[in-house]
Every structure is written in C-alpha cells, then in structure tokens.
VOBA-1610 file (N, C-alpha, C; in pm, whole numbers, padded with zeros to 5 digits, always signed):
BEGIN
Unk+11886-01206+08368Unk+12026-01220+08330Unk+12098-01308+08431Unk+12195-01394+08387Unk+12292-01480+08476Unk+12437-01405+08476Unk+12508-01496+08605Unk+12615-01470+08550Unk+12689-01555+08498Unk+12814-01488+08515Unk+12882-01373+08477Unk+12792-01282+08373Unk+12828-01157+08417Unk+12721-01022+08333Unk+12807-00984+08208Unk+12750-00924+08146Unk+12864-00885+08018Unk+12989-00794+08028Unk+12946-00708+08159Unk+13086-00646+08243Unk+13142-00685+08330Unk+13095-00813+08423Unk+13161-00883+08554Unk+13155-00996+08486Unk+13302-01061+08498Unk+13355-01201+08470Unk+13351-01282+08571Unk+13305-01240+08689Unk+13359-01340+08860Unk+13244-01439+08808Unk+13267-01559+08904Unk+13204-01675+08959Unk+13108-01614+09031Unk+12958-01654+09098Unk+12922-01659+09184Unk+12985-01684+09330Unk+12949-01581+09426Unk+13016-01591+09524Unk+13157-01498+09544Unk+13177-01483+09465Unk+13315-01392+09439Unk+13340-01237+09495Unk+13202-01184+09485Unk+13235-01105+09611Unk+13203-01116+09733Unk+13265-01029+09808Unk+13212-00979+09981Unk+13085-00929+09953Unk+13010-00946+10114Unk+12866-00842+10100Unk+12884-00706+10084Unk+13008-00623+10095Unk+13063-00512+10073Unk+13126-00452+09963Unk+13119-00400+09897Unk+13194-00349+09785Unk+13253-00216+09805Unk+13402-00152+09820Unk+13450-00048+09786Unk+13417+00005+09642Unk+13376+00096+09596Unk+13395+00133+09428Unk+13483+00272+09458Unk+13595+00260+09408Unk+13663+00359+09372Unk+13632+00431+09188Unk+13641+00550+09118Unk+13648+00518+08988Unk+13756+00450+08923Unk+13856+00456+08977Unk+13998+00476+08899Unk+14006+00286+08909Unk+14037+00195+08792Unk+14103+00074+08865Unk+14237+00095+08907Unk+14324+00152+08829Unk+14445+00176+08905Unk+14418+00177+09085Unk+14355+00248+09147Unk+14293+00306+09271Unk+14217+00159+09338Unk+14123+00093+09248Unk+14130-00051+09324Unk+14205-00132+09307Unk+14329-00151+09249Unk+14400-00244+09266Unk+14535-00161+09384Unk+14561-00046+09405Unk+14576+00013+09538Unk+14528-00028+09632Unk+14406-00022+09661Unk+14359-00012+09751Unk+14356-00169+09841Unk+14329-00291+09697Unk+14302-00395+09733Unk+14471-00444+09779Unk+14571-00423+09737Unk+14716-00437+09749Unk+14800-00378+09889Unk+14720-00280+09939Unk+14795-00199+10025Unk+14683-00252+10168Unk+14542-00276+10160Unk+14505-00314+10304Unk+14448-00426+10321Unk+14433-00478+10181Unk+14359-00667+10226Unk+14459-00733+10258Unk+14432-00823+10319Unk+14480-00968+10315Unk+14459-01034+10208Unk+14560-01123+10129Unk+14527-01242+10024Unk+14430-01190+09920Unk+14473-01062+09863Unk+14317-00999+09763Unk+14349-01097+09630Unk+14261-01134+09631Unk+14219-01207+09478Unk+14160-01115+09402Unk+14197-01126+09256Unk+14120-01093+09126Unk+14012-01155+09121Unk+13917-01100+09096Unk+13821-01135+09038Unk+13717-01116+08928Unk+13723-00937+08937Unk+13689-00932+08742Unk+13795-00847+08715Unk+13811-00844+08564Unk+13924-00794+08534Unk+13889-00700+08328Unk+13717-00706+08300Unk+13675-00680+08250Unk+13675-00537+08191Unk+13736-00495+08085Unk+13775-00375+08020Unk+13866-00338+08108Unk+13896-00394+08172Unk+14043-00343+08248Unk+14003-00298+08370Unk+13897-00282+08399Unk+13799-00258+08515Unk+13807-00387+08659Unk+13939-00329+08729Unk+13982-00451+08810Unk+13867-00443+08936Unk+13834-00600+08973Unk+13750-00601+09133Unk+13811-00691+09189Unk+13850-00678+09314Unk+13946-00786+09401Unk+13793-00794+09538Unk+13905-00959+09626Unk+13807-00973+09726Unk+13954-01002+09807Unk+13948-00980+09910Unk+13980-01049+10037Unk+13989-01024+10175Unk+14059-01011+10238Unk+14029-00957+10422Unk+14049-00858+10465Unk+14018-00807+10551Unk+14033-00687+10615Unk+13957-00652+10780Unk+14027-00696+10877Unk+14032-00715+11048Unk+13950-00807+10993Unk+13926-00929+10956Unk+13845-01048+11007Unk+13790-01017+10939Unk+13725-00909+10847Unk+13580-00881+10725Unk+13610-00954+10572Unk+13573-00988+10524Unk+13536-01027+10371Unk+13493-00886+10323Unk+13591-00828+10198Unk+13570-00740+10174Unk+13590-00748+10009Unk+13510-00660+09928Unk+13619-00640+09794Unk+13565-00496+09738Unk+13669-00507+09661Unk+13652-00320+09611Unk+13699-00337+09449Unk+13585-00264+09373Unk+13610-00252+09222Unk+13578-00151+09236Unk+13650-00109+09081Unk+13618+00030+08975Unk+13515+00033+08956Unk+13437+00236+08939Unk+13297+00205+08875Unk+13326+00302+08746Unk+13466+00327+08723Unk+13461+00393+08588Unk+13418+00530+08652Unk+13390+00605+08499Unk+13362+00754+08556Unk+13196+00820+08517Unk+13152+00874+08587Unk+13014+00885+08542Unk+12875+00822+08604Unk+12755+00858+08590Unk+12672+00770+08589Unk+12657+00663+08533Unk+12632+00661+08432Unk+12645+00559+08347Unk+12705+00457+08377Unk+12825+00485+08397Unk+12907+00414+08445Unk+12899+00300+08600Unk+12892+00351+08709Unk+12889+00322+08801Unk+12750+00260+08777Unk+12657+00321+08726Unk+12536+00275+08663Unk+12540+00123+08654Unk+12615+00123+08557Unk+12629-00058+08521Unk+12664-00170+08599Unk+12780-00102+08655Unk+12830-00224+08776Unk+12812-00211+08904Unk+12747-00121+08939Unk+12685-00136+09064Unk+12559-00220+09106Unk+12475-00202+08978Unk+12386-00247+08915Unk+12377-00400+08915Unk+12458-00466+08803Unk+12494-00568+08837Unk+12531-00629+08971Unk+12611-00580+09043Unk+12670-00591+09179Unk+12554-00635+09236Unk+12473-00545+09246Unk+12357-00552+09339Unk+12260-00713+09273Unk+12218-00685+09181Unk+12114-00731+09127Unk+12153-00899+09077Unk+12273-00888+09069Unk+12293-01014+09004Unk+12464-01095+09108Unk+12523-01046+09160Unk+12575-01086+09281Unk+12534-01068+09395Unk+12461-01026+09437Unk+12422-01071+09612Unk+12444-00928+09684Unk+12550-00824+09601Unk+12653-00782+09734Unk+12499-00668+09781Unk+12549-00666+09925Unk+12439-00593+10025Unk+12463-00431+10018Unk+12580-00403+10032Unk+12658-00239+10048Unk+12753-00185+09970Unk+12726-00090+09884Unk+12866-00052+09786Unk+12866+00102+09818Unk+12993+00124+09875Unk+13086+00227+09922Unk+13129+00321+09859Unk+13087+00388+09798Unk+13174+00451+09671Unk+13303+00566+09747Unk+13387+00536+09697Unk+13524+00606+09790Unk+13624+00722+09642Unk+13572+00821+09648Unk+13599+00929+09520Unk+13631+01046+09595Unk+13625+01142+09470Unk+13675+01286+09530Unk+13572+01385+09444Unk+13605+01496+09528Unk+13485+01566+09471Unk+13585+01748+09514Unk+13430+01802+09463Unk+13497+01929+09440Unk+13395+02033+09529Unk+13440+02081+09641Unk+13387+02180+09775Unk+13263+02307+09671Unk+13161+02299+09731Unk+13080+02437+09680Unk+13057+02478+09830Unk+13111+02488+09938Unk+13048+02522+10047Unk+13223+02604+10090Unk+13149+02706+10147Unk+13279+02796+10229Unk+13312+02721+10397Unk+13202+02604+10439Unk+13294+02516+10488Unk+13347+02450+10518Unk+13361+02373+10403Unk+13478+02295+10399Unk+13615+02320+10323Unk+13677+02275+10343Unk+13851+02283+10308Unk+13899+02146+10243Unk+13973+02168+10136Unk+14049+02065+10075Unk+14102+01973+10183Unk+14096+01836+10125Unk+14137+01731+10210Unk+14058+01721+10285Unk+13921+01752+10337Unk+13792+01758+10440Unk+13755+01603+10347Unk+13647+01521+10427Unk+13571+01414+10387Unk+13477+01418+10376Unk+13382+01402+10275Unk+13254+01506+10292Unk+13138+01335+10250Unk+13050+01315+10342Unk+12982+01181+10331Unk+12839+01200+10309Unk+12806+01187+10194Unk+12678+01218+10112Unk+12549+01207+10159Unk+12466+01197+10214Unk+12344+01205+10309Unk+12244+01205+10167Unk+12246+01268+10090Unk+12167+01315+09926Unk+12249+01309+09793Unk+12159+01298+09674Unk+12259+01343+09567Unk+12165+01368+09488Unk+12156+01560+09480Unk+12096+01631+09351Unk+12157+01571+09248Unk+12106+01574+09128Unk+12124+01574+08982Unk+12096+01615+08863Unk+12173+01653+08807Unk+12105+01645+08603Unk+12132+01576+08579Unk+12139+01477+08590Unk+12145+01344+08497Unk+12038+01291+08470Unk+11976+01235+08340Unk+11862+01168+08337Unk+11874+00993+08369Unk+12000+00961+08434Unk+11989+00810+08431Unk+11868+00774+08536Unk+11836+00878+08611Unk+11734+00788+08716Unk+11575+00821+08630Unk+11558+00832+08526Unk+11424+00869+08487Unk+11435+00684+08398Unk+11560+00642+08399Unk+11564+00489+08336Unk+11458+00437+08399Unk+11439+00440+08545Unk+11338+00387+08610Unk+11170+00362+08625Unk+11148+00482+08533Unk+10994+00487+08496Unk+10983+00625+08582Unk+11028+00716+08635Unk+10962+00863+08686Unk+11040+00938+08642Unk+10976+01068+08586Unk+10959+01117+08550Unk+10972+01258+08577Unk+10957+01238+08706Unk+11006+01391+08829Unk+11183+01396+08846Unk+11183+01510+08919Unk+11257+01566+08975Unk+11366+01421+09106Unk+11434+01424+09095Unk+11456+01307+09226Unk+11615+01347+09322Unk+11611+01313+09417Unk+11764+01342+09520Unk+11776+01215+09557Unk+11806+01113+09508Unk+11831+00992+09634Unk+11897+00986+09737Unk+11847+00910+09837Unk+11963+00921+09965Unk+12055+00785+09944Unk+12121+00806+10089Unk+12218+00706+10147Unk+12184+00612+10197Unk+12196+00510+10246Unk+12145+00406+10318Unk+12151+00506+10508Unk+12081+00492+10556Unk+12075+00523+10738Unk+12208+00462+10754Unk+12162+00376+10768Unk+12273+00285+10875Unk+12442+00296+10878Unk+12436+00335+10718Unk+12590+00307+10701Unk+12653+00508+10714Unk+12532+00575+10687Unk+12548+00704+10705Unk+12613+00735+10846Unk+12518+00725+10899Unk+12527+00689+11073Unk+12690+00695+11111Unk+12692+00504+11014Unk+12787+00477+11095Unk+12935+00545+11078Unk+12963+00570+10929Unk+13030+00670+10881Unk+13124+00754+10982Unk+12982+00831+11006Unk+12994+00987+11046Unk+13059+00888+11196Unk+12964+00832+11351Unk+13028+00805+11458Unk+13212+00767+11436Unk+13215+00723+11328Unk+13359+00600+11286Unk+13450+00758+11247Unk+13396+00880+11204Unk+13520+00961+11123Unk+13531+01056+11281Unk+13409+01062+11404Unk+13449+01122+11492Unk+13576+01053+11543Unk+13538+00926+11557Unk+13643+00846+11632Unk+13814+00878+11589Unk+13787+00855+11458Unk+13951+00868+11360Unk+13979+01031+11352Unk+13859+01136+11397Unk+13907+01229+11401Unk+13946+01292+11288Unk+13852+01239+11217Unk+13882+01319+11052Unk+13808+01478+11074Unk+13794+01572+10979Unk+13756+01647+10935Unk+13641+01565+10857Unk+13493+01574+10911Unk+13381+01485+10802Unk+13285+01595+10814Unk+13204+01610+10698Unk+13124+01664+10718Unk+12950+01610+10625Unk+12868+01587+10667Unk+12756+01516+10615Unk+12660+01660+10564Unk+12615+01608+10413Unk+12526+01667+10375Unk+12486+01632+10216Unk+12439+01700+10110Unk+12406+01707+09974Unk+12517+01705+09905Unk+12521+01602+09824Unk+12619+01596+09722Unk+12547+01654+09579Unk+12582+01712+09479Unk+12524+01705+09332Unk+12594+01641+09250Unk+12554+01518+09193Unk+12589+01439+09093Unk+12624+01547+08978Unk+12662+01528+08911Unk+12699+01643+08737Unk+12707+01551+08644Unk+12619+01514+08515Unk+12628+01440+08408Unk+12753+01481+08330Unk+12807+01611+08361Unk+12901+01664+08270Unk+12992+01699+08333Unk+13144+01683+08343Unk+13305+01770+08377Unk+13332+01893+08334Unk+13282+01858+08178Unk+13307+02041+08131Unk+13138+02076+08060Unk+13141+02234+08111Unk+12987+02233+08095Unk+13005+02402+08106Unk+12887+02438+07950Unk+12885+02607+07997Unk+12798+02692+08109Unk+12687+02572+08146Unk+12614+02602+08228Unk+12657+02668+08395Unk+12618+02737+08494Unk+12671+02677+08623Unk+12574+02738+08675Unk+12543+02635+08805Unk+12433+02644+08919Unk+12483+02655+08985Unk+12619+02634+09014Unk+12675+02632+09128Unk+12576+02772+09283Unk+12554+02879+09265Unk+12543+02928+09316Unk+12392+02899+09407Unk+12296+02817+09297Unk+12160+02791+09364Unk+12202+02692+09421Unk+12289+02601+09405Unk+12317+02442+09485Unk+12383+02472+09613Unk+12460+02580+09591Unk+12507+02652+09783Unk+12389+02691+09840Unk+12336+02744+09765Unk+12192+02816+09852Unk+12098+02680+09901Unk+12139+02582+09821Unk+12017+02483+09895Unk+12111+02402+09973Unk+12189+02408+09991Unk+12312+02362+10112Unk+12437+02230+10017Unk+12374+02235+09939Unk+12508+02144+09874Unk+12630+02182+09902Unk+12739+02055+09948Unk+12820+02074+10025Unk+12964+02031+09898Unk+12907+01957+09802Unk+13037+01920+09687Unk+12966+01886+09558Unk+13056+01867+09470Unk+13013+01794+09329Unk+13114+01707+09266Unk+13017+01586+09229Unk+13111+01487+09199Unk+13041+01411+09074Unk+13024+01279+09037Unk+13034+01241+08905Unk+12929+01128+08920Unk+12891+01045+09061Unk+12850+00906+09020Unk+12739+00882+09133Unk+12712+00942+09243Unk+12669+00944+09348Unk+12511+00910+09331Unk+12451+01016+09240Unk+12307+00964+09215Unk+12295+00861+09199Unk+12362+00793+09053Unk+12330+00660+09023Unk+12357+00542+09105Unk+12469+00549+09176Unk+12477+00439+09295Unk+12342+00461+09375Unk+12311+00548+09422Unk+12164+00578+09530Unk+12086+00502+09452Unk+12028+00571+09339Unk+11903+00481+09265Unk+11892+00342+09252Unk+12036+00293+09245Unk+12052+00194+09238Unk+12014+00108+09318Unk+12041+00142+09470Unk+12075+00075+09550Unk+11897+00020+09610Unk+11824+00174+09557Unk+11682+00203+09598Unk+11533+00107+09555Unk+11630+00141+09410Unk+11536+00038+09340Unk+11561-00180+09326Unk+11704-00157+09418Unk+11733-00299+09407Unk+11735-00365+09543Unk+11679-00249+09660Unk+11659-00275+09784Unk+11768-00332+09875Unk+11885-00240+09808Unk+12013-00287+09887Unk+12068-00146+09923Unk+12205-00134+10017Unk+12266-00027+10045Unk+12345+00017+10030Unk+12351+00181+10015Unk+12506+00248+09925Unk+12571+00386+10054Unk+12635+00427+10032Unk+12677+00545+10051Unk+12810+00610+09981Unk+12843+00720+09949Unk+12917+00810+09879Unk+13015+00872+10010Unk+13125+00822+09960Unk+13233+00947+10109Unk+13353+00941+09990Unk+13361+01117+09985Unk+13461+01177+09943Unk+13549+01267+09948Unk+13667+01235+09948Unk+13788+01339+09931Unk+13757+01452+09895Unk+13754+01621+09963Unk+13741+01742+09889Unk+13928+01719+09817Unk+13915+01724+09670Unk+14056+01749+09617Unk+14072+01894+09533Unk+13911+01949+09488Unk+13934+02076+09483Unk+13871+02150+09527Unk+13845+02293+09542Unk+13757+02407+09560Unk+13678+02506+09451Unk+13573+02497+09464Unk+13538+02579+09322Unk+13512+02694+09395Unk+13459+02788+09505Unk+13518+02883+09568Unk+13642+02955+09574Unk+13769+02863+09624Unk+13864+02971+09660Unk+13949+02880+09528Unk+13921+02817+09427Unk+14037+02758+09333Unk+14168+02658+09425Unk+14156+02634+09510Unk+14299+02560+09518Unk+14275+02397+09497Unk+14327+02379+09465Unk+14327+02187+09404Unk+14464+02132+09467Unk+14462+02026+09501Unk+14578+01914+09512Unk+14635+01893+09399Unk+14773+01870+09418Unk+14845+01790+09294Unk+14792+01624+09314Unk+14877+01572+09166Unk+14798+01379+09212Unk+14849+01318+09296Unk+14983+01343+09342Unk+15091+01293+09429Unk+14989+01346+09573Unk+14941+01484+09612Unk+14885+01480+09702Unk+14739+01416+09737Unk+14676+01437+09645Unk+14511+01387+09615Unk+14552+01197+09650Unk+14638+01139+09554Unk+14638+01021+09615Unk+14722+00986+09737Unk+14768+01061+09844Unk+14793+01063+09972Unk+14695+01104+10030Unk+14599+01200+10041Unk+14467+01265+10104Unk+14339+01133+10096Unk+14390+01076+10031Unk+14234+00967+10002Unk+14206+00871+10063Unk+14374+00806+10152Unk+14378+00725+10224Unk+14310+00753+10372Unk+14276+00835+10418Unk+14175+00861+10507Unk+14040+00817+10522Unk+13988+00802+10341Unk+13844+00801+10308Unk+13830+00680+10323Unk+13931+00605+10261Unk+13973+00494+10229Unk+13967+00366+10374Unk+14001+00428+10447Unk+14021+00360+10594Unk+13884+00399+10671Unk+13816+00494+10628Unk+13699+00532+10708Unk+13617+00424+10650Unk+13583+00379+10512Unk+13523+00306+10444Unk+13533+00179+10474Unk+13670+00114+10502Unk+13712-00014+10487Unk+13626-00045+10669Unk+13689+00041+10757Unk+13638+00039+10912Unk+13461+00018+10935Unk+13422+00063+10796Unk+13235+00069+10854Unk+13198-00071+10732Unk+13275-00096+10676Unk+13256-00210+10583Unk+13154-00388+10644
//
C-alpha cells in the first residue's frame, strides 16, 4: 500500500518520529493547540484530526485513534507501516481495578491482557499480553518521578467491549492488573509486529472498586499531567 492510506490523507513526511494518540480528536486538536508550536493539520480524515509541530526543540505530532481496537488498530498501523513514525504514545484514561491506585493516579502500561481477537489477525492463535517498548517505559516512569506525579507501572487489560455481562474483573486483580481501558493491546501488537515502539500512559478517571469517577470538566483537567509526561519523553 502507498500513501496516502485510505484513513491518513498527509503527504509523506508529515509526521514526527513520535506520535501522541489520544482517542478523542476533539483531545488532539487540544492538545496540538495548547503545547505545540506552529501545529499544522495534517490528516483530517473522518474527522479524525493529526497535527505536527514543536515542542522544546522536538518534532512532534499527535492524532486520534478513535475508540477501540480496531480502531487504533488501523491508524497506528498505518502510522507505523506506511509513514515512518518510530513511537506512538497513546495518552487515554482508564478505569483503576487495583486498591492502589486512586483517581487522577497515571498508570503506564508495562503489558496489555486481552479479549480481543484483533491480535490473532496476525497468524497465532494463543493466548497473548503484549508489552511496551523498554526504553520509553523506562523513560516514562524516571520523567513522572521527576514531575512528581502519582505513576504507577504495571498490566493494563485491553476490553473489546464498554458494556459487557461478563466480569473478570476479580481474576485480573489477582494477576495484578492495575486498570482497564479500550486500545492498548492493539497499539502493542502493532508496534511488535512492525518492529517499531509504543507505550500506553493513562489517566485513572474512574474506579471500579470504590465507584467514584470524575466529571468531564475534571477528567479533562486531570489529563494534562499525562499529557506533559508524554510530550517530555517524546
């Protein structure tokens, strides 16, 4: 395949070796508005905005990956495989299965259990957890001591589903899963099978333990933390 892909409209060259993926585009065109320098558009495909421009001296850009595997599936995918880019960031929120962490905590993915069958796309057939890239894990975690976040590294579980009658929740604490979120596997696989690098850092915005959730007014004030931890290891 060439480009432009049937979901990315950019030119060659158009992104940074870095990619932020937020899901929300609303959230990358935030993000790209409030800390780049000079952010250019660059795809703008189903409404699915990706900007590029500076940030301390870095070439940076950050797109939507939509919601889901599937989703992030596609344009990360592309990203990787058919633009160049080296590292995609995924910067989301997720929901605490661990008694410790606390809403508004940053929780930076090391793993990501799943039910999803998008990674059996690949030809196996087993069971799979993909990881994070080392390096950017690493660097993460040294960068959130520094800023003094609340971070905490461990197992994320991807969930093919939002609403679901099933719940594991209780075996996924027991094997130390620390949150659950929506897209995390498929960025990993992605990144694995296209021999490039990802990592997952997210906002706790709710608790499935003690029930308390953020409003959106707070959740999108709480994110800017993740947001700056991401842009700093970029």
């Amino acid at each position: 395949m060439s480009i432009p892909t049937p979901h990315i409209n950019a030119p060659a060259g158009a992104f940074a070796d870095t990619v932020l993926m937020p899901g929300d585009p609303l959230r990358s065109k935030m993000i790209a508005e409030t800390y780049l320098e000079n952010p250019q558009l660059v795809n703008n495909v189903r409404g699915v905005q990706g900007y590029t421009g500076m940030y301390s001296g870095k070439r940076v850009s950050v797109m939507a990956s939509g919601m889901g595997a599937p989703s992030i599936g596609i344009y990360s995918y592309e990203l990787f495989q058919f633009y160049g880019v080296k590292n995609i960031i995924r910067v989301g929120s997720a929901g605490a299965m661990s008694d410790k962490i606390k809403v508004r905590d940053v929780v930076i993915g090391m793993s990501a259990y799943t039910n999803s069958s998008y990674l059996k796309a690949f030809g196996f057939s087993g069971d799979n957890a993909p990881c994070a890239d080392y390096e950017l894990l690493s660097k993460a975690m040294e960068t959130a001591k520094k800023m003094k976040l609340r971070a905490h590294c461990g197992p994320l579980f991807t969930s093919e589903a939002f609403y679901g009658e099933g719940d594991a929740s209780a075996i996924l604490r027991k094997l130390g899963v620390l949150a659950v979120e929506m897209e995390a596997a498929a960025l990993y696989i992605n990144a694995a099978m296209t021999g490039k690098n990802a990592l997952a850092i997210c906002t706790i915005s709710d608790h499935l333990l003690t029930g308390e959730s953020l409003s959106a007014e707070d959740r999108q004030n709480s994110f800017h933390d993740m947001i700056k931890l991401a842009l700093e290891i970029a």
